[in-house]
N, C-alpha and C positions, 0 to 999 in steps of 0.2 A: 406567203405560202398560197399556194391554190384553194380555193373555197371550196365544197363540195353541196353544191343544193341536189335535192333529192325531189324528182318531181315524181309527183303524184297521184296521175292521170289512172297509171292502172289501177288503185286502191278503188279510185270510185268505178273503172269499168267491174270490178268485181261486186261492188255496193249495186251498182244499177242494174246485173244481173239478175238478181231476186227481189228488187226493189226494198223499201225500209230503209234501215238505217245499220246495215252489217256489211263492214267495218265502220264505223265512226270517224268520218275523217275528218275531222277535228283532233279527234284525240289521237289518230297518225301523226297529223302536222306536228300536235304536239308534243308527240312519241319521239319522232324522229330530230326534233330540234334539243328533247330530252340523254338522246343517245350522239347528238356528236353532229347533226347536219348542220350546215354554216348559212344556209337559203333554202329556200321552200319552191318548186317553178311548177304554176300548171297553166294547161291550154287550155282555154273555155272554149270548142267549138260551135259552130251553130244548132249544131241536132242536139248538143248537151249529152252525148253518147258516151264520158264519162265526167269531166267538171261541169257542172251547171252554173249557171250565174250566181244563183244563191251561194252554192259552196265559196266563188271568188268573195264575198264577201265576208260569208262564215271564219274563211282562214285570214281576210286581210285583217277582221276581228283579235285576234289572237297570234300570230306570228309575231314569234319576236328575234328573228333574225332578217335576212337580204326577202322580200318578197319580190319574184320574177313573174310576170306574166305575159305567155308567148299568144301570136295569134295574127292573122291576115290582118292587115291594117284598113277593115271596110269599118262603115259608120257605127256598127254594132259593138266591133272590138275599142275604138276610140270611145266611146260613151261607156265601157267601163272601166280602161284606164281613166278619165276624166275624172269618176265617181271614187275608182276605190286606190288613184292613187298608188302604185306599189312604188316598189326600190329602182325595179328596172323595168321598163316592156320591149321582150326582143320581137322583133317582126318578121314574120317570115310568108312565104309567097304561097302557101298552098290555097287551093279553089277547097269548097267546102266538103266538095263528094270523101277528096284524099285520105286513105285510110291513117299516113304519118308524115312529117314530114318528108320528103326526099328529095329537096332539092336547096340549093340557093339562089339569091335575087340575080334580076341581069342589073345592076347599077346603073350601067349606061341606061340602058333602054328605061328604066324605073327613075332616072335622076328627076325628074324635076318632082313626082310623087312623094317620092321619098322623103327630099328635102323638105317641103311642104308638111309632112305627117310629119317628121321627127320637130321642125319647128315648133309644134304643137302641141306637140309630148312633154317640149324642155320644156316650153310656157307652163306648161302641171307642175312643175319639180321632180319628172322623172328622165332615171337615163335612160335614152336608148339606145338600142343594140342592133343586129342585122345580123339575119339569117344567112351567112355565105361559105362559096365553094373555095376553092385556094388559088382562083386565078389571081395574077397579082394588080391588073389592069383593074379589075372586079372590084380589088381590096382599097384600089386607090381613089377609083369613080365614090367607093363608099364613103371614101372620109370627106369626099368634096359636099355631102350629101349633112354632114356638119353630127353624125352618129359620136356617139363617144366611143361605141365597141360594136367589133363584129366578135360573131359567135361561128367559130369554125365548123362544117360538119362534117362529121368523121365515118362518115358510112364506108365509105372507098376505103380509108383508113384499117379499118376494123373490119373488111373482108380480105383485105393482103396482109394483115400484120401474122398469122398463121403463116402464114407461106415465106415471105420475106419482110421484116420487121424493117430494115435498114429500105427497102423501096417504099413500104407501105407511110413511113412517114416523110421522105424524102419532100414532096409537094408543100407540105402542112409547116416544117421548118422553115421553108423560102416564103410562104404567105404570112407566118407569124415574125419574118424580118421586113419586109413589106409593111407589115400592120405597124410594126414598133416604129417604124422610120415614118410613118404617117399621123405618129402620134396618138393610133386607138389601145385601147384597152381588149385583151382577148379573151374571150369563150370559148369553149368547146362542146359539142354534144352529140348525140346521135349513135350506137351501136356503142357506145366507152361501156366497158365490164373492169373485173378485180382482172381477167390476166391482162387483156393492153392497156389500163388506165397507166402503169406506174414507169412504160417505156417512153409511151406520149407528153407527158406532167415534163419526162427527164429533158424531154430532146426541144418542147416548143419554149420561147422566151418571153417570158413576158405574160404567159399563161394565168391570167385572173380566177376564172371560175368553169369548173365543169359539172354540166347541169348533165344526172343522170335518174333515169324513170325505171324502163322495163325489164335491163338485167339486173339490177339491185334487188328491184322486187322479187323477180324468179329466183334468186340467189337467197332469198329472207324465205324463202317457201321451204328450204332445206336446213339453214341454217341459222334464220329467228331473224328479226327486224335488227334488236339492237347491234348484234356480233357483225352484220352485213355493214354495215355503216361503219362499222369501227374498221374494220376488212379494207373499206374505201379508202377510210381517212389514213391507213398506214399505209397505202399503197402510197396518196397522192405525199405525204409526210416521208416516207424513205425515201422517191424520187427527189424533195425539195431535200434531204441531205445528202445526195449521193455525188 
């Protein structure tokens, strides 16, 4: 079945609001693995504008499910995969300014970087991932790059799925047959909510884990942390019986 990690990025942009310690994000992580998440993912970026480095420590402390850590793969981010070790580090290509993610790697153009950092990674005992679009050439350059999994992103996804659900994932099924015949493991992330999570889950093959942050949370603001998660896990659980 699909995993569901729950990242956690907005809890601390609300904590660094007013500075202190309101929410507790320890006791999120541990909230959240309490009510049903399968993994935990945050982005420590450079300005610390919501994970700080301490927090990645604070939670590798304490998680006891898949720990994911996303992030540009510069000397900053690799020194603390190095240190703290998690389950997986996906990589993804944004400069520091970027407000979110919104893009994926070029593989070609990034092959030899890549290869080089992911070698790096396995030498720690962690898997790693890539941040990518659904080209299939993209998906193939990736696996030469020796990743164990890409992490699909579903932005495009999840502004046509309103409109047309059958186009909107058309792209994402051919990159997840592409990915399976290349022998990675798949991700998903980026705009997944409770209405397109449980069409996407149905229709990609091979679908490991989907790492969701911003709508879960704006979804817990109405209807409570624990219920939002459980809301996830029946979505991603009806599509793995349907």
């Amino acid at each position: 079945m699909t995993r569901l990690s729950v990242n956690v990025n907005k809890f601390a942009t609300l904590r660094n609001a007013r500075g202190g310690n309101n929410p507790d994000l320890v006791k999120v992580v541990r909230d959240c693995e309490k009510f049903g998440a399968e993994g935990i993912t945050v982005h420590p970026r450079p300005d610390e504008r919501h994970i700080t480095y301490k927090d990645v420590f604070d939670i590798k402390n304490i998680v006891t499910t898949e720990f994911n850590i996303e992030g540009y793969p510069d000397k900053r981010y690799l020194e603390i995969i190095e240190k703290a070790r998690p389950d997986q580090a996906t990589l993804v290509p944004d400069p520091p300014d970027v407000l979110t993610s919104n893009a994926g790697w070029d593989t070609v153009q990034n092959a030899t970087y890549l290869r080089d950092t992911i070698a790096q990674i396995k030498e720690w005992g962690v898997r790693p991932s890539i941040f990518i679009e659904t080209d299939p050439g993209m998906i193939e350059a990736a696996a030469a790059t020796g990743t164990e999994r890409v992490e699909l992103y579903t932005e495009a996804y999840a502004t046509e799925f309103p409109n047309n659900r059958e186009k909107a994932i058309k792209s994402y099924v051919e990159a997840a047959k592409v990915a399976g015949q290349a022998g990675l493991g798949i991700n998903a992330g980026h705009d997944l909510d409770r209405h397109n999570l449980s069409w996407f889950q149905q229709n990609i093959p091979g679908l490991v884990e989907v790492s969701i942050g911003h709508a879960l949370v704006c979804d817990a603001l109405y209807l409570g942390l624990e219920n939002t998660i459980q809301i996830y896990l029946r979505q991603l659980r009806k599509a793995g019986q349907s």
